[in-house]
C-alpha positions, -999 to +999 in steps of 0.1 A: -283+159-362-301+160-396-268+171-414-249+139-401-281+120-412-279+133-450-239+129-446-246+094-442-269+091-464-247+103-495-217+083-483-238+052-485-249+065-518-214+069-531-208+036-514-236+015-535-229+033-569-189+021-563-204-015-553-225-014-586-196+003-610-173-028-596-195-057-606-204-041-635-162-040-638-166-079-630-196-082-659-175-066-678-158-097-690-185-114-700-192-086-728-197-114-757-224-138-735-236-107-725-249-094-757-257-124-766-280-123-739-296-096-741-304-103-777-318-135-770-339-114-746-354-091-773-360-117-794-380-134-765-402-100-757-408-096-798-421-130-800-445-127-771-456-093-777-466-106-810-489-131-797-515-107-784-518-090-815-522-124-833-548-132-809-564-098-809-570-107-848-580-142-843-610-127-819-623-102-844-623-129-870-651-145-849-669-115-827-692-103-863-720-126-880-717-143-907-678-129-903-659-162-893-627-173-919-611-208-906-588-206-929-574-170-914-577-183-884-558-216-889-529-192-902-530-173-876-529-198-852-502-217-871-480-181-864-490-184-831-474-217-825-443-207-843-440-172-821-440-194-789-417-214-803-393-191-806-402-171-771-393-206-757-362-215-774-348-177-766-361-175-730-342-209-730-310-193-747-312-162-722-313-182-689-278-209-699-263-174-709-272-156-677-264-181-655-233-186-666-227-148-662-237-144-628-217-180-617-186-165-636-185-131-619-190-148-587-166-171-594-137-145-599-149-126-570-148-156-549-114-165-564-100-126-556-111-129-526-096-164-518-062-146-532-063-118-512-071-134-480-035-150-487-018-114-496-028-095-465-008-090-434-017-117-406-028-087-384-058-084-403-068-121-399-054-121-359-084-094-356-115-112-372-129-148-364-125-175-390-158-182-387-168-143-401-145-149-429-158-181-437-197-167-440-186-137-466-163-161-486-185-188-486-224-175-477-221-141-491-207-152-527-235-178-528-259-149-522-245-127-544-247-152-575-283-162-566-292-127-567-272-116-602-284-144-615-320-130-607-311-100-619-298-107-655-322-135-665-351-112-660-344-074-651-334-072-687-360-087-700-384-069-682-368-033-692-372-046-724-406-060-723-418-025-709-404-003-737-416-029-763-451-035-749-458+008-742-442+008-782-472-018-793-499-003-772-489+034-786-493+013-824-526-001-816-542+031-793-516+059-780-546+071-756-546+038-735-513+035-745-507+074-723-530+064-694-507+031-686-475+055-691-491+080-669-495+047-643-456+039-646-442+064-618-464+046-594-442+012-600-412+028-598-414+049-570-427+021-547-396-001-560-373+030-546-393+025-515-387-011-510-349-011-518-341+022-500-352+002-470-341-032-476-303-024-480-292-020-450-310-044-432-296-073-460-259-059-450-270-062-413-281-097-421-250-106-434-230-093-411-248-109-383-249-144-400-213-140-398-205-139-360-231-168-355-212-187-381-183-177-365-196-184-328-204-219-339-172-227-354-158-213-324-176-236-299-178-264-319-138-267-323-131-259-288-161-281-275-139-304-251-131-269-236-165-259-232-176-290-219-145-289-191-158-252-181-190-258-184-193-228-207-223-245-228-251-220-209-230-188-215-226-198-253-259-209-254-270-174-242-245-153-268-258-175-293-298-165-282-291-130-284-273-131-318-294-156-331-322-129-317-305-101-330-308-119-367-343-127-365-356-091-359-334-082-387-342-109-409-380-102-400-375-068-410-356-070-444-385-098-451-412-076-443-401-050-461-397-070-494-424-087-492-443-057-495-428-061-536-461-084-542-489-069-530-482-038-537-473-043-576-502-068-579-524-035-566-510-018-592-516-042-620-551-038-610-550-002-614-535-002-647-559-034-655-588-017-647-573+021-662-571-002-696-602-017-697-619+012-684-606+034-717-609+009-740-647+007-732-653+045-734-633+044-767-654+018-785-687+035-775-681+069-777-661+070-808-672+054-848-653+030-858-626+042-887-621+066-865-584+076-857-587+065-818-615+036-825-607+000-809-621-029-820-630-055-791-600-075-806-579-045-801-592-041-768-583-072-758-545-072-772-543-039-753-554-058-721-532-087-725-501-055-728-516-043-699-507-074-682-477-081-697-466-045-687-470-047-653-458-078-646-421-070-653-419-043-626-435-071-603-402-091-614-379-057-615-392-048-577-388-085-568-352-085-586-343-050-570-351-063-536-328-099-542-302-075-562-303-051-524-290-085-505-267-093-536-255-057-533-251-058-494-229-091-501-212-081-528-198-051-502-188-070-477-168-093-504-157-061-518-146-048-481-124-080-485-105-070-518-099-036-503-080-047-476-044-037-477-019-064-491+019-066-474+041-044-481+067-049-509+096-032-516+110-028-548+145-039-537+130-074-527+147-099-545+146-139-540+174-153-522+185-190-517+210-215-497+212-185-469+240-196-441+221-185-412+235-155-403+209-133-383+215-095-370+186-076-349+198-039-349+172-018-323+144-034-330+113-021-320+078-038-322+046-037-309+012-051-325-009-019-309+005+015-312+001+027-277+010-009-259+048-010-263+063-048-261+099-055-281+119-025-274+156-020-288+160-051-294+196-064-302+207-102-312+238-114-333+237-153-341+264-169-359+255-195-387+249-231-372+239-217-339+214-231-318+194-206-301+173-211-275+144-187-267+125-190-231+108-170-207+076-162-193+041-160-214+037-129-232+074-117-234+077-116-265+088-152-275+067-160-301+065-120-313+103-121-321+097-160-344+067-138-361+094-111-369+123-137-380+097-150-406+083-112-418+046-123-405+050-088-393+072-059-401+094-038-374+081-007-362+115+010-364+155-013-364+164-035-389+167-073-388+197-089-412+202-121-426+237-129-445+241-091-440+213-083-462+183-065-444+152-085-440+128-058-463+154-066-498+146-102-495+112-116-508+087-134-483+086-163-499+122-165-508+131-160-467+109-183-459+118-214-485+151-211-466+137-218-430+117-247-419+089-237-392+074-265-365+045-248-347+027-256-316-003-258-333-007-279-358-019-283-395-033-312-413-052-311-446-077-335-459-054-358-479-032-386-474-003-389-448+016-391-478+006-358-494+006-341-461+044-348-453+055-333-488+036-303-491+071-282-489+088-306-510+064-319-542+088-335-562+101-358-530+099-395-535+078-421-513+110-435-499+123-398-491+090-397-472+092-425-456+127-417-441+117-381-429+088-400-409+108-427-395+132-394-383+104-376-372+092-407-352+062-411-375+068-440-391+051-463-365+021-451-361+014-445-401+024-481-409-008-490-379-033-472-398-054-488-422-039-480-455-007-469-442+009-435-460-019-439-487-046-432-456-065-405-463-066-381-428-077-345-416-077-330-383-100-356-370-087-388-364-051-385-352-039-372-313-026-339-310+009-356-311+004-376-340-005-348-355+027-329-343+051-355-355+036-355-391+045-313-390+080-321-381+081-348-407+077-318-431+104-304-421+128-330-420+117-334-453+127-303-469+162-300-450+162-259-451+196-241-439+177-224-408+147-234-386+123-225-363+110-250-336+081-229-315+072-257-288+069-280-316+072-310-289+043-296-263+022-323-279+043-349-275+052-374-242+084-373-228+098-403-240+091-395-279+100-361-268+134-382-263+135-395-295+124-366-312+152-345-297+181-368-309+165-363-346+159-326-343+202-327-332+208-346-360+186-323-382+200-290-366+236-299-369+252-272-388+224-251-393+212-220-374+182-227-353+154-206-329+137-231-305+108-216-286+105-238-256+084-238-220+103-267-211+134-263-205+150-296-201+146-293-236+173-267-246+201-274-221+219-284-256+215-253-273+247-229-281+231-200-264+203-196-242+180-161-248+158-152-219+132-127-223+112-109-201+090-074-210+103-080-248+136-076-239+163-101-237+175-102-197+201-128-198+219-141-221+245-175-222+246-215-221+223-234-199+256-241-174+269-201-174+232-187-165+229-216-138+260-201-128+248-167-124+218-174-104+199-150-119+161-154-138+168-184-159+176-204-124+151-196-109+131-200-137+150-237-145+145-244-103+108-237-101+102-264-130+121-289-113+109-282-077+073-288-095+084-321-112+101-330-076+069-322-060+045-341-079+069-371-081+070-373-045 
């Protein structure tokens, strides 16, 4: 059991040193503001480590009889001024500089991560909640640049104030100066302590945050749902536990970093008091001239650098314990980056004005390796062919529109289109040529106008306005206050409004082929009516899949697909499988018995 412990243990080692050696990649391009930086920095610790010394002088000048020299003293106070001066204008120089480094790496991270959540296969994002995604994209970067930023503007500073102030002491007294050295491991080992234990329970943190982000966005998009099921006590209870779960955790990683200040400030008295205690037994017990004598002006520099040492590993524990969270974040962001992308091949090459022809050759597919669904799957469609696609829920319908559009790649077949297989052609080549109306919906927060020509940005208002009035649109957009220039989002418009803006798009952009999956379950039957007619007009000559549940819907389309167990069962126009009395009729019967019933 103890090997598997110090297993783990090295693999979370390697782990954190490859978190670290990437954002040191990412601070990497900050090289100029970073030396910059960390000059400002030294020139900051010079100028305050000189003060002591100048006040060290400036007490010796008054400590003998008879010994006092205003004019020294005015000088040296006059040096004084000018060294704070210039601490205060570098410390100033250091912190614009640092901030912008730690903002700039998260920045790009945030932007990589942004980029790759758009490269990876749709499988990965099928099998986390939004709400998860959101919290590392959005809650972990913020952590992570509040932390760097910590981390640059003073765990620099503070290496660099330790070496300069043990170099000073060593010039004015390299006994004292041996006894505070001698002191140092004591700092550093309980900064090991504190970090070593609040790493993991930052990354728990996190990851918890996460699902109660997630579990909120959940419930608060779906709350007319949870309302109708009255669900609100059982999410009310998952959100206890997690929100349980967190505080422990929190409570933990808060305990053990708040251990940074008392225990440094401890130390600082040890040291403090080591100092003092030295200093004393050094100007009694030895003549002054002597090689190791102090002078009580001395003695009081080397108390002021006794305080000025310790207090950067006060900020350094304090920094290692905000750089732990920043690390934990950083790895879940990084977690993100190392996700796989989609697959390329180097044959893929763009293609456009496609004709619609589509071949499926043995097509196999299924989205969990031991859970078969599409098997040999075989379809010819000629170009300008309306295909209708029906059948039961979870057949496969909406599985074989994923595969027409690449969203997912075939386990084993090919799928052709103009004769040219489906992996040579680039994604976003394939799917420029075919328009897509989903079931659910997509608005952005922007006008009606910008939301009707996202696939066509060069499109003019009055091409806009004629896709809508074809889409149905038109009349409702002209009601609402400020007309195609109204600013909307998914709040504010029904689910139907919402669904005739989406075909809009399409009718817009005009592509040779397209996809229709229930893109009119939103919508009342008699738009549904009017709707239809346009979608005839727009599919006229062009090859089309329509995904439909209702299927007075398709009694138009060239051939009727029906699927069952990912297979197609039947196959023909709405009259021939009428004909046969198979699936589809009693499929087609059972609707229109239900309508018949509720009507009478």
């Amino acid at each position: 059991m103890s090997g598997k412990n110090n297993m783990s243990v090295k693999n979370a080692d390697v782990k954190n040193k490859g978190v670290i050696k990437r954002l040191w990649k990412y601070a990497s391009k900050f090289r100029a503001a970073f030396v910059v930086s960390l000059v400002a920095s030294a020139i900051y610790v010079a100028f305050s480590l000189i003060l002591p010394i100048i006040f060290g002088k400036a007490t010796d000048l008054i400590v003998g009889e008879d010994n006092v020299s205003f004019s020294e003293l005015i000088a040296l106070l006059i040096y004084a001024l000018c060294a704070a001066a210039g601490a205060g204008i570098s410390q100033w120089i250091t912190e614009i500089l640092c901030n912008k480094i730690s903002n700039g790496i998260t920045a790009k991270i945030r932007d990589d991560a942004f980029a790759k959540l758009q490269k990876v296969p749709l499988k990965y994002l099928d099998g986390r909640s939004t709400g998860d995604v959101l919290s590392v994209e959005i809650g972990d970067a913020d952590k992570l640049s509040d932390g760097l930023l910590l981390g640059f503007s003073r765990f620099f500073t503070g290496i660099i104030t330790i070496i300069g102030t043990l170099a000073f002491m060593f010039a004015i007294n390299p006994v004292i100066a041996l006894v505070v050295a001698g002191l140092t491991p004591i700092s550093l080992l309980t900064a090991k302590f504190i970090t070593g234990r609040t790493y993991g329970l930052f990354k728990a943190q996190s990851k918890l945050t996460g699902e109660q982000t997630a579990l909120v966005e959940e419930t608060l998009s779906n709350l007319p749902t949870v309302k109708a099921y009255a669900t609100e006590e059982v999410n009310g209870k998952k959100f206890d536990n997690l929100n349980e779960e967190l505080k422990t955790t929190s409570f933990k990683a808060l305990f053990f970093s708040s251990l940074t200040n008392p225990s440094t400030r401890l130390i600082n008295a040890v040291v403090y008091a080591a100092v003092a205690l030295t200093g004393a037994l050094l100007a009694v017990n030895v003549p002054q001239g002597a090689f190791l004598a102090v002078t009580a002006g001395e003695i009081l520099s080397l108390l002021s650098y006794a305080n000025r040492y310790t207090k950067p590993f006060n900020e350094i524990t304090s920094v290692m314990t905000e750089l732990t969270g920043a690390k934990a974040c950083a790895a879940r962001l990084f977690e993100i980056l190392d996700e796989a992308e989609e697959v390329h091949s180097p044959l893929e090459k763009p293609v456009s004005g496609l004709s619609g022809d589509v071949n499926i050759d043995d097509v196999c597919f299924s989205y969990v390796p031991d859970k078969k669904l599409i098997e040999n799957f075989n379809l010819s469609v000629k170009s300008g062919t309306k295909v209708a696609i029906v059948g039961p829920t979870g057949c496969g319908k909406t599985t074989l529109i994923n595969l027409l559009m690449r969203f997912y790649d075939v386990n084993s077949g090919e799928i052709r289109y103009d004769d040219i297989p489906i992996t040579e052609i680039k994604r976003q080549s394939l799917r420029l040529n075919i328009g897509m109306v989903l079931q659910e919906t997509w608005i952005r927060k922007a006008s009606v106008y910008d939301n009707v020509r996202i696939g066509r940005k060069d499109a003019t208002r009055e091409e806009v306005i004629d896709a809508c009035k074809l889409a149905n649109a038109h009349g409702f957009i002209t009601r609402l206050e400020g007309g195609y220039d109204a600013i909307i989002g998914e709040d504010g418009l029904s689910a139907g409004q919402k669904q005739l803006l989406c075909i809009a798009r399409v009718m817009l952009c005009l592509p040779p082929m397209l996809i229709l999956d229930e893109a009119t379950s939103s919508i009342d039957t008699r738009t549904e009516m009017k709707i239809q007619r346009a979608f005839d007009t727009l599919t006229a000559g062009k090859t089309s899949f329509i995904v439909a549940h209702r299927l007075s819907t398709i009694k138009s389309a060239d051939v009727i697909l029906v699927m069952k167990d990912g297979n197609v069962i039947e196959q023909g126009t709405h009259a021939e499988l009428l004909e046969k009395h198979g699936f589809y009729y009693d499929l087609y019967n059972s609707q229109y018995a239900a309508v018949s019933a509720k009507g009478a």
